[in-house]
ROKOL-381537 format. One line per 10 residues: number of its first residue (from 1); their letters; for each residue x, z, y of C-alpha. Coordinates in steps of 0.05 Angstrom, whole numbers, plus 5000, padded with zeros to 4 digits. Example, Ala and Ser with C-alpha at 12.3 -4.5 7.8 and 13.67 -1.06 7.14 Angstrom:
BEGIN
1	AS	5246 5156 4910 ~ 5273 5143 4979
END
This chain:
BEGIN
1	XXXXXXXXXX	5000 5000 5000 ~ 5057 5011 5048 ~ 5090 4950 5033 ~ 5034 4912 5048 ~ 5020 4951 5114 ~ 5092 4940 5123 ~ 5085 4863 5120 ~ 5024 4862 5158 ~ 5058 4891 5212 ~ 5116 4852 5217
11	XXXXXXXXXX	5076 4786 5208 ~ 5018 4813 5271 ~ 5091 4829 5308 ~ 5130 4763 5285 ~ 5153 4761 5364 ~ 5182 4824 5363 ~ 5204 4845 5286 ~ 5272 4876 5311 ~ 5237 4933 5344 ~ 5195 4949 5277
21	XXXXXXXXXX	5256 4945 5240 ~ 5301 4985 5286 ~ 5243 5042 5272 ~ 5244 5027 5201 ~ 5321 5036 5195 ~ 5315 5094 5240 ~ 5267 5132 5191 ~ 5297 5106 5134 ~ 5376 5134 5160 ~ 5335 5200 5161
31	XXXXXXXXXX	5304 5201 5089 ~ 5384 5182 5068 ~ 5400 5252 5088 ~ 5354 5288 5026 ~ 5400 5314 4967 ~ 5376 5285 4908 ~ 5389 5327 4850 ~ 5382 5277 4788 ~ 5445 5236 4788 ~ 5391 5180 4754
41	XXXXXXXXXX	5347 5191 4809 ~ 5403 5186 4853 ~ 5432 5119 4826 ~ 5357 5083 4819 ~ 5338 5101 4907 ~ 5415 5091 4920 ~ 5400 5017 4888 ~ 5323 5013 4921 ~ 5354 5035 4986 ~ 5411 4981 4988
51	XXXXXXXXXX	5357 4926 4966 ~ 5301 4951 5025 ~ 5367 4960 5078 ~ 5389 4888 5048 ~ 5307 4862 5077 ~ 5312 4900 5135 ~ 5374 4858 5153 ~ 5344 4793 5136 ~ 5289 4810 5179 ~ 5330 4830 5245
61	XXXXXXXXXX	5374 4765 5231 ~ 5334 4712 5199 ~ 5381 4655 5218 ~ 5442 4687 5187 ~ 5461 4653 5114 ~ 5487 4710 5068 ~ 5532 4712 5011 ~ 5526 4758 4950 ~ 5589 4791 4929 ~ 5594 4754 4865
71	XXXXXXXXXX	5593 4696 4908 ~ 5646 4704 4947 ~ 5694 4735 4888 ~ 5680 4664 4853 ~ 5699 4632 4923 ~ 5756 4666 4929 ~ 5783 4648 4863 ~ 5758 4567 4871 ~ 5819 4524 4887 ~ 5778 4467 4885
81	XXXXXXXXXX	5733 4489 4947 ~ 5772 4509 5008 ~ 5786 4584 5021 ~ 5741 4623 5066 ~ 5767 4664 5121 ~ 5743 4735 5106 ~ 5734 4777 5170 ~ 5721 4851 5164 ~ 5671 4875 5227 ~ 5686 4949 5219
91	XXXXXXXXXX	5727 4996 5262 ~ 5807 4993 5258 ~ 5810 5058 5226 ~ 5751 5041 5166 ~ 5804 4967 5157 ~ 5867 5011 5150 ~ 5822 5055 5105 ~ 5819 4989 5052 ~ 5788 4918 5062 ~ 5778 4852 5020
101	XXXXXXXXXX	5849 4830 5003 ~ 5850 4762 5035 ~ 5812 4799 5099 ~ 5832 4795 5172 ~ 5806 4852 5221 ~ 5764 4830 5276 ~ 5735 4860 5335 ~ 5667 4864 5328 ~ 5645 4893 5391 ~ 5687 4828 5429
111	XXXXXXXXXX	5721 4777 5381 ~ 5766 4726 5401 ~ 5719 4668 5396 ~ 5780 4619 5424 ~ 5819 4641 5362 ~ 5760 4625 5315 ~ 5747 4558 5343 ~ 5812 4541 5310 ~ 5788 4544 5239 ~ 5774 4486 5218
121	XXXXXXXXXX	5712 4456 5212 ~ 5680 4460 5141 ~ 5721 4522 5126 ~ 5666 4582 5108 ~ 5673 4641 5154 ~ 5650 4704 5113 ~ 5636 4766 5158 ~ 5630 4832 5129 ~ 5625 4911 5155 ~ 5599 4975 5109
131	XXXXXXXXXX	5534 4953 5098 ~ 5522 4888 5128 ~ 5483 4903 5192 ~ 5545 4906 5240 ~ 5569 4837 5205 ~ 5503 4799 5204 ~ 5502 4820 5278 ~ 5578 4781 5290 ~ 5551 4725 5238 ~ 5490 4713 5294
141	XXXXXXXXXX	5537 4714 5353 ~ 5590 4665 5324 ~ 5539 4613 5297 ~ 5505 4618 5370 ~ 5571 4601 5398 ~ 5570 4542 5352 ~ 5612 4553 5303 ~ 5599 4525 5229 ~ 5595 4557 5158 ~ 5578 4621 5180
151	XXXXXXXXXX	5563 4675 5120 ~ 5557 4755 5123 ~ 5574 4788 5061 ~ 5506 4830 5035 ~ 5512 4892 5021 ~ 5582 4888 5052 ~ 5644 4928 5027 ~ 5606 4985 5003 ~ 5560 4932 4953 ~ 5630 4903 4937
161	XXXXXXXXXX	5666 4964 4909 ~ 5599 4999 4876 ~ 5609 4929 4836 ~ 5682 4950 4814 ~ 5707 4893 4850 ~ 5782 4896 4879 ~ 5803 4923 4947 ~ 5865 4937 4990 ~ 5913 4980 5029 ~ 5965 4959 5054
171	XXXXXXXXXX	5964 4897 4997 ~ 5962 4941 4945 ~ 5890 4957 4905 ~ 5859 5022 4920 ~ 5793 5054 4905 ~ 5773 5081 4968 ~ 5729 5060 5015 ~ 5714 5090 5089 ~ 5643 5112 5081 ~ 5626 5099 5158
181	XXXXXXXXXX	5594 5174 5160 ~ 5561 5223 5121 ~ 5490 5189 5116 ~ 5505 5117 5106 ~ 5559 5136 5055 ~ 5512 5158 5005 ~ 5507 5072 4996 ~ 5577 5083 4965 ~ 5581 5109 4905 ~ 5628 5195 4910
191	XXXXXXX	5682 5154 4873 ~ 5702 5115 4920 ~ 5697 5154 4991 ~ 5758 5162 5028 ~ 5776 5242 5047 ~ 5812 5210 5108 ~ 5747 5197 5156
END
């Protein structure tokens, strides 16, 4: 029944879906905060969660093409197709933390749009931050400023190591991840949290 409400709403307020879905993520950071004590329980609205924050995305940035993490890993390994440039959105200090190996750090908050324009054209661009809201957000602004093969990574780092996949320090592997902070870190699974944040 909420679901339904839920669509209702956003179709009645298809002009103005970000504000719905800014209250949405809102309530929804909030209801991240309960301690659930069934580890089960735990992994089933840790997975439920990821897949309704995953809509919620695609709903505030419906002209940004994503990429699923198994995606990109075959991508990355495809000598045939030519190599994306990965671009992690997040801070400095969640990069230093560990990243995608082949990932460069950009600022999210102002990139260097000169220095992208260089890629060439053809070449995917794959953006990516913890979850995939900060990079769907870059993803928008670099396809409005024309650029071409624009993908954000869903479910972002966080999706990428809960799948076991490999990432980096300083270009060696590593299993931890900066968790952003203490609510949206429950996307990651305890494993792999960095102490460091």
């Amino acid at each position: 029944m909420v679901d339904s409400k839920l669509e209702q709403t956003v179709l009645i307020d298809s002009g103005h879906p970000k504000n719905l879905v800014n209250i949405i993520l809102l309530i929804f950071t909030i209801k991240l905060t309960i301690i659930y004590k069934s580890e089960r329980v735990f992994l089933q609205v840790r997975s439920l969660t990821f897949n309704f924050l995953k809509l919620l995305i695609r709903l505030q940035f419906p002209n940004v093409e994503e990429i699923t993490s198994k995606e990109l890993a075959q991508l990355l390994l495809d000598s045939a197709k030519p190599r994306p440039l990965v671009l992690d959105a997040r801070s400095q200090t969640e990069y230093a933390v560990s990243h995608i190996e082949t990932a460069a750090h950009i600022n999210a908050l102002s990139p260097d749009l000169a220095e992208l324009s260089i890629v060439s054209k053809g070449r995917p661009i794959v953006v990516y931050c913890a979850v995939g809201y900060r990079s769907a957000k870059l993803a928008q602004q670099l396809d409005k400023a024309g650029m071409k093969c624009i993908y954000n990574l869903s479910g972002g780092i966080f999706e990428w190591a809960n799948e076991g996949r490999l990432i980096f320090r300083d270009e060696q592997p590593t299993q931890l991840v900066h968790p952003y902070n203490t609510i949206w870190g429950k996307l990651l699974k305890a494993s792999y949290h960095a102490q460091e944040h």
